[in-house]
Each structure stands twice: as C-alpha cells, then as structure tokens.
C-alpha positions as CSV (number, residue, x, y, z in Angstrom):
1,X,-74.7,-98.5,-109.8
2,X,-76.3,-95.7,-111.8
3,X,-75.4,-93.0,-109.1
4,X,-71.8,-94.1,-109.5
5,X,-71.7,-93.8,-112.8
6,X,-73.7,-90.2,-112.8
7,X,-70.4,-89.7,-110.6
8,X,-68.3,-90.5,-112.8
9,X,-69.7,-88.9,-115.1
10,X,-69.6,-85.6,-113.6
11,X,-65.9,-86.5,-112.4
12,X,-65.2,-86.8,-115.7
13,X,-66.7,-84.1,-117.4
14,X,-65.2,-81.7,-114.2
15,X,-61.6,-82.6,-113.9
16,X,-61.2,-82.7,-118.0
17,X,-63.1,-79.4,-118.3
18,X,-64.9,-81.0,-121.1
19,X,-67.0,-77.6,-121.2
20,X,-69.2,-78.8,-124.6
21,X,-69.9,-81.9,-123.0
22,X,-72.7,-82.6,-120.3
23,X,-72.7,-85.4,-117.8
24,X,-75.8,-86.5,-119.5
25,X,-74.3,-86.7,-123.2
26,X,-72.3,-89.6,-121.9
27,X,-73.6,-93.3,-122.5
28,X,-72.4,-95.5,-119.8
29,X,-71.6,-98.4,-122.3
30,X,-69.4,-96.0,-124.4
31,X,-65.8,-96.1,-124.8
32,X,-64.0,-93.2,-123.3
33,X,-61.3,-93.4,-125.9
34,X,-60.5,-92.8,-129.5
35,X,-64.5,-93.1,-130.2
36,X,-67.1,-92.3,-128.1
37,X,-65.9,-89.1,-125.9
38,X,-62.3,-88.9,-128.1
39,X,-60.1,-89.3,-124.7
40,X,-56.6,-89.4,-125.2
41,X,-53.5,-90.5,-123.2
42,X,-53.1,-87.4,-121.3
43,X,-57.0,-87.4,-120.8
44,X,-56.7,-91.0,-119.1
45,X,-53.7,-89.8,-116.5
46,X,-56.1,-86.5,-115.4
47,X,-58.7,-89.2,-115.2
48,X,-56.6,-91.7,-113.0
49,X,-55.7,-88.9,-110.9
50,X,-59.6,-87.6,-110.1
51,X,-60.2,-91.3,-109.4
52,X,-57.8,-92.2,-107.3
53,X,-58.4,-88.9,-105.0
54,X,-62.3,-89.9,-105.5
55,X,-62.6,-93.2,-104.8
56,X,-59.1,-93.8,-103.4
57,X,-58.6,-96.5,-106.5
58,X,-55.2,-97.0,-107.7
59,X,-54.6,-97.5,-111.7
60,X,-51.4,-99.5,-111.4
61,X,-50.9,-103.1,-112.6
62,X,-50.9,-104.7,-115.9
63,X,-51.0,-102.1,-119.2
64,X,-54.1,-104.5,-120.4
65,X,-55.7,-104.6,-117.3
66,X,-55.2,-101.0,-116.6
67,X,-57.0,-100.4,-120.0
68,X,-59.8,-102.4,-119.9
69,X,-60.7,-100.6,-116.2
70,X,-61.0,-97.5,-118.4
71,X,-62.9,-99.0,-121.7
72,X,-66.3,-97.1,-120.4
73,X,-67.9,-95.3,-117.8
74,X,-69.6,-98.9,-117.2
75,X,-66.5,-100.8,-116.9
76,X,-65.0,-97.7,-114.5
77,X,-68.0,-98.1,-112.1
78,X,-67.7,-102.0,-111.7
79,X,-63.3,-101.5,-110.9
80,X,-64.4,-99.0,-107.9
81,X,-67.4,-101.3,-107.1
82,X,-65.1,-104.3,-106.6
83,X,-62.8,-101.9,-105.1
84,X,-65.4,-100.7,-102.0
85,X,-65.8,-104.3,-101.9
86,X,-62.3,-105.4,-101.0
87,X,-61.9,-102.4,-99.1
88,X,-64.9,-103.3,-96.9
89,X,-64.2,-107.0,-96.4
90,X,-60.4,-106.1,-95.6
C-alpha cells in the first residue's frame, strides 16, 4: 500500500501543480482538505479527474461517501485498493 500512496502522492502534487509542495511533505493520514494540504472544491474535481484516468476509479455516488474517499491520501489508496479488487474478481 505505501507505493500506492507514494502514487498518489505524486498524482497529486503533479496534476495540482502544487510546485511548493513535495510528494514527501505529504502524511498519508492527513486530510487533503481545509487542514492538512488546504485543498479546495476545485482542487478535489482536478483530483477526481487524475484518478479516474489513473486508476480508472469513478467518484460518483453519495456526496458523504464521495467525501470520505477523499478524507486522506490513506483513505484514497484503500477506495482504489478495493477498486482493483472488484475489478479483478469481476
């Protein structure tokens, strides 16, 4: 799980151009919005879109749901985890 989340790190810091911020900088257990990195709403629709051409997750269903995927970089790799998972026992 730590190279996905190095990923998503870098994914993160690349298709944000977060240019002060190094992969490393960012704690896994984190959150990704308001504290921690400072994300905002247009910040989480870039992110949903490097995702989903990434890892081929989609970010629809319940608002709640949807926001708890994106709480930390932690909680991010688990959702495509469990993704690869259904995707390999489909």
């Amino acid at each position: 799980m730590q190279a996905l989340e190095q990923e998503i790190k870098e994914l993160i810091v690349s298709s944000l151009s977060l240019e002060e911020v190094a992969p490393a900088d960012i704690d896994s257990e984190a959150p990704l919005f308001v504290e921690g990195l400072g994300l905002d709403s247009i910040d989480a629709l870039e992110l949903g879109l490097a995702l989903q051409k990434r890892f081929g997750v989609s970010m629809s269903g319940d608002k709640e749901v949807v926001r708890a995927r994106f709480a930390s970089v932690a909680t991010l790799a688990a959702f495509v985890t469990a993704h690869r998972a259904e995707q390999a026992s489909a």
